[in-house]
C-alpha positions in Angstrom: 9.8 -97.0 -88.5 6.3 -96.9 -87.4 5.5 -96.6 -83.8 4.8 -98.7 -81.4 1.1 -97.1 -80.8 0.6 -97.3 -84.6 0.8 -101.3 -84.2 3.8 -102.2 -85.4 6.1 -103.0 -83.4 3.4 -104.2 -81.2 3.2 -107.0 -83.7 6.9 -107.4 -83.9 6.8 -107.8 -80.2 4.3 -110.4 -80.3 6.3 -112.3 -82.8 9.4 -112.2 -80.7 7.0 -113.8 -77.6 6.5 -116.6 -81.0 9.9 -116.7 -81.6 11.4 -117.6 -78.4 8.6 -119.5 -76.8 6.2 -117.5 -75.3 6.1 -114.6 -73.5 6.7 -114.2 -70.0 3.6 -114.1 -68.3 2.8 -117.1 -70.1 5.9 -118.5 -68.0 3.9 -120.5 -65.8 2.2 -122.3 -68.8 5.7 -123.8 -70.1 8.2 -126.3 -68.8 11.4 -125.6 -67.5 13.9 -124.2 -70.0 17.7 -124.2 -70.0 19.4 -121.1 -68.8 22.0 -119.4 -70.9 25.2 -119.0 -70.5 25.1 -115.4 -68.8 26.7 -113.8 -65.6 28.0 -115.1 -62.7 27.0 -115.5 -59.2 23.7 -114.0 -57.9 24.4 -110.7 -56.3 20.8 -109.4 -55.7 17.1 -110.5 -55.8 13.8 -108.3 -55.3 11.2 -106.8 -57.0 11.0 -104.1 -59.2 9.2 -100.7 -58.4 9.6 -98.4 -61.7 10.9 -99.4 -64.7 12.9 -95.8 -66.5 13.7 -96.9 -69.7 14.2 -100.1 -72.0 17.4 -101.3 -69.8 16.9 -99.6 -67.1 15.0 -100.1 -63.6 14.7 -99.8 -60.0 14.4 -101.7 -57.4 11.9 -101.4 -54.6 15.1 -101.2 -52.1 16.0 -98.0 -54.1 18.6 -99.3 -56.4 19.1 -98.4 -59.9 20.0 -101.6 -62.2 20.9 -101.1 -65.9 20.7 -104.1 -67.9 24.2 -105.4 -69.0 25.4 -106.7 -72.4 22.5 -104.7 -74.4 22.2 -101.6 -76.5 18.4 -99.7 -76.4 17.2 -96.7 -78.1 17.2 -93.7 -75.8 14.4 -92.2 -74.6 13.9 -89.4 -76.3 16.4 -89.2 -78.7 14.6 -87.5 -81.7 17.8 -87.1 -84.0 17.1 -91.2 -85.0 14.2 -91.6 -86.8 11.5 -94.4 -84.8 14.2 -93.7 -81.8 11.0 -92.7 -79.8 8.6 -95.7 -80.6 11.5 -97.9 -80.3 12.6 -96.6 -77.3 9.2 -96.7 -75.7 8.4 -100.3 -76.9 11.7 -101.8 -75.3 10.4 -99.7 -72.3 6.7 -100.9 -72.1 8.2 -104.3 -72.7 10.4 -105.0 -69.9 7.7 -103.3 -67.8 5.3 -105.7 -68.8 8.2 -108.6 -68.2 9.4 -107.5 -64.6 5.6 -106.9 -63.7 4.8 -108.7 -60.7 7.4 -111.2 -60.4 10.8 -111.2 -58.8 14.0 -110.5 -60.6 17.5 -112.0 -60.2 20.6 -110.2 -60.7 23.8 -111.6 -61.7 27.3 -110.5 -62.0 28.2 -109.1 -65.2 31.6 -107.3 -64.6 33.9 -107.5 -62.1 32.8 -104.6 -60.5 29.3 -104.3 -59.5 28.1 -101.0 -60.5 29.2 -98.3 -63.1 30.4 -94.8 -62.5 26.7 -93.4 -61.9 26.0 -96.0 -58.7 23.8 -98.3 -61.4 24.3 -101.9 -60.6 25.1 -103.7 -63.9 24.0 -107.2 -64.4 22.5 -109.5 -66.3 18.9 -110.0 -65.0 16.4 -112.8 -65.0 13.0 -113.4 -64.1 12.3 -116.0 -61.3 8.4 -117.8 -61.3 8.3 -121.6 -59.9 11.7 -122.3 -59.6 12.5 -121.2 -63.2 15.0 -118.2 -64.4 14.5 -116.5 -67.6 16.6 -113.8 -69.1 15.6 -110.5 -69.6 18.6 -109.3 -71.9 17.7 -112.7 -74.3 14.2 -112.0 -74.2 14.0 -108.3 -75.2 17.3 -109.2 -78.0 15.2 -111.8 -79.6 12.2 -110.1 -79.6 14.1 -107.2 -81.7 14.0 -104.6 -78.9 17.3 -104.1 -77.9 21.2 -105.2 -79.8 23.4 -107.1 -78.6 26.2 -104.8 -76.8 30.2 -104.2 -77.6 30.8 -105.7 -74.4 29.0 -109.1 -73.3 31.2 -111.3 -71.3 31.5 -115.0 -72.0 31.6 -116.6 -75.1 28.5 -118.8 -74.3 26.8 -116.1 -73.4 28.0 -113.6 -77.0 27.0 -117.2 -78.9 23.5 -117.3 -77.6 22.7 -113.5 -77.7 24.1 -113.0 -81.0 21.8 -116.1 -82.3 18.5 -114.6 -80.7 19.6 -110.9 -82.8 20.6 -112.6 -85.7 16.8 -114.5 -85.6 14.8 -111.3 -84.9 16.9 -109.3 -87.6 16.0 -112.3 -90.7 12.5 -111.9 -89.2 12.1 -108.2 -89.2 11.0 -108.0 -85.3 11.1 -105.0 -84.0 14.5 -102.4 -84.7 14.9 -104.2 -87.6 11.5 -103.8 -89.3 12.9 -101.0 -90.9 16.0 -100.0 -92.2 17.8 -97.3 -89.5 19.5 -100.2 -87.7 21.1 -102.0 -90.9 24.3 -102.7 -91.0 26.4 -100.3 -92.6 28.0 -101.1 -95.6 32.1 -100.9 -95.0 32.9 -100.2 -98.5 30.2 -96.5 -98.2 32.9 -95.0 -95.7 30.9 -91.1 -95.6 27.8 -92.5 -94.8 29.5 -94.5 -91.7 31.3 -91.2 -90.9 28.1 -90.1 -90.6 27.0 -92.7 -88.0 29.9 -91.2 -85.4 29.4 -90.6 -82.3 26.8 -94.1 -82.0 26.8 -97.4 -81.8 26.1 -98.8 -85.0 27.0 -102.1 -86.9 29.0 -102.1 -89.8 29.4 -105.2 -92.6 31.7 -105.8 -95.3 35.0 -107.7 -96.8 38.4 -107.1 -94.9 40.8 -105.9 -97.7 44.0 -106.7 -95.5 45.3 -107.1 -91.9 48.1 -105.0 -90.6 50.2 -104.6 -87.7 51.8 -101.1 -86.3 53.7 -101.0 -82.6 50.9 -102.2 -80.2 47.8 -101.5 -82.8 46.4 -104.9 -85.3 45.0 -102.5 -87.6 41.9 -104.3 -89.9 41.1 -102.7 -93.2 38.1 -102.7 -95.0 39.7 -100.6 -97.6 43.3 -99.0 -98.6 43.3 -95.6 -98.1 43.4 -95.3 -94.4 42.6 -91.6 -94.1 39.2 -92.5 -96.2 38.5 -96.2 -95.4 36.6 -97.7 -92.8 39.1 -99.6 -90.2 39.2 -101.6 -86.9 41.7 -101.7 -84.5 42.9 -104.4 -81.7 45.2 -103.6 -79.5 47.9 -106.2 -79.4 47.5 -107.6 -76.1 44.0 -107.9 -76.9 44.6 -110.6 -79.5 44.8 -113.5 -77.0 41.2 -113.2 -76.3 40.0 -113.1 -79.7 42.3 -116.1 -80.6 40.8 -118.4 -77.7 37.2 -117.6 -79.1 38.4 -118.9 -82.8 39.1 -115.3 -84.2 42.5 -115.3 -85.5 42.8 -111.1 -86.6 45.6 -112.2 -88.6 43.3 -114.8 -90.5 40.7 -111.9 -91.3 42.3 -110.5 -94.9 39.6 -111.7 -97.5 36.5 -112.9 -95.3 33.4 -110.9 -95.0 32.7 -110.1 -91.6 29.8 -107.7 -89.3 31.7 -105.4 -86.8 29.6 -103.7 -83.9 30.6 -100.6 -82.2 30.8 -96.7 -81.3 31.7 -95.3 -84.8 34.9 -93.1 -84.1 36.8 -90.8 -87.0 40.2 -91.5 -86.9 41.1 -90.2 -90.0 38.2 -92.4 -91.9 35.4 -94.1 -89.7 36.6 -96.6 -87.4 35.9 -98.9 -84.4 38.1 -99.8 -81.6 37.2 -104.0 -81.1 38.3 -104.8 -77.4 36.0 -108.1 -77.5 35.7 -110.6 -79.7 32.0 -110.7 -79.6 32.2 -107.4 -81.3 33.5 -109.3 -85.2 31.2 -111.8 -86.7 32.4 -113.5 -89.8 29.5 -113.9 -91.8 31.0 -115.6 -95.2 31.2 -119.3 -95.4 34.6 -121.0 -96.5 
């Protein structure tokens, strides 16, 4: 991937400001907008003094907010090829969002802040009157992936949209080829993804059930085979958003995760958000 100095991400980040409507210092310019469908009640508002990395900020009282529901490339992590430039695009971008202007935070979990004192949220700009969000912004403009973990199922529908735009268009991560999906039925090379998040695509060869486990196969020899696994009292959620597991055997789907080795490549699915069927019936 070529870096973000080298020009071009720069011009993917200019066509995600395109793709969405403009970018946000041109907020002023446009009309009101409908929010999405993301977090709950506002649990902070100020302004923002340093901005660390791509999801990541602080606030001039001194706290530390991470952006909720998003995945960014580390800053450095030299092991991914374009991690760098990537990483320090999504970080130049949201400082050149949060610049200036005040932010809103809003519930994203039921508890505020995460083991390291970081308040969590989902974050939005405020100019006239007008919130805009920062996670929806920097996902359709191909700087960050949607996470494992979003919340509702508004809020997953909406996010997942703005990726899948910037991915057809090429914005950003997905100018090149290091964030593809990997393909389900190459099992080493998504071994060889463990240990980060990753998406994986391909057809679900059957559907199985062992003691508290929904076990999802994308092939049949489980010690090889790439495989997902729902816990049972886990399937509630995915049947209320119109994801029957048991109704997965033969459809093609897009799995996002933390690639785990349990004896082939696998991904523990918790939320529904983290399967997308992506064959038409």
């Amino acid at each position: 991937m070529i870096g973000w100095r080298d020009g071009a991400l720069a011009a993917s980040f200019a066509a995600g400001c395109a793709a969405i409507g403009g970018c946000f210092s041109a907020a002023a310019q446009e009309g009101p907008r409908p929010a999405i469908a993301c977090g709950g009640e506002a649990i902070a508002r100020g302004t923002v003094s340093r901005v660390i990395d791509g999801r990541t900020f602080m606030l001039d009282d001194g706290r530390e907010v991470r952006l909720a529901a998003i995945e960014v490339p580390q800053l450095p992590q030299p092991q991914e090829p374009g991690a760098a430039s990537s990483g320090a695009a999504a970080r130049d971008a949201l400082a050149t969002l949060l610049a200036g202007t005040e932010v809103v935070l809003r519930q994203a979990e039921p508890q505020k802040s995460d083991r390291y004192g970081r308040v969590v949220a989902f974050v939005s700009t405020a100019r006239d009157g007008v919130e805009r969000s920062v996670q929806a912004y920097l996902i359709g403009a191909g700087l960050a992936r949607v996470a494992a973990r979003v919340g509702s199922r508004g809020c997953a529908a909406e996010l997942l949209a703005r990726e899948n735009a910037a991915r057809s268009a090429k914005l950003g991560l997905w100018a090149g080829s290091y964030y593809d999906s990997l393909d389900a039925d190459n099992p080493a090379a998504v071994l060889a993804a463990r240990g980060r998040f990753a998406l994986v695509e391909g057809r679900v060869v059957s559907v199985r059930e062992s003691g508290a486990t929904i076990y999802v196969n994308f092939g049949r020899r489980w010690t090889e085979d790439f495989t997902v696994t729902i816990l049972k009292r886990n399937a509630r959620n995915f049947v209320a958003a119109g994801l029957d597991p048991k109704l997965l055997a033969g459809r093609r789907v897009r799995v996002r995760g933390w690639i785990e080795e349990r004896g082939g490549p696998w991904i523990e699915a918790a939320r529904p958000e983290q399967i997308e069927i992506t064959d038409r019936k």
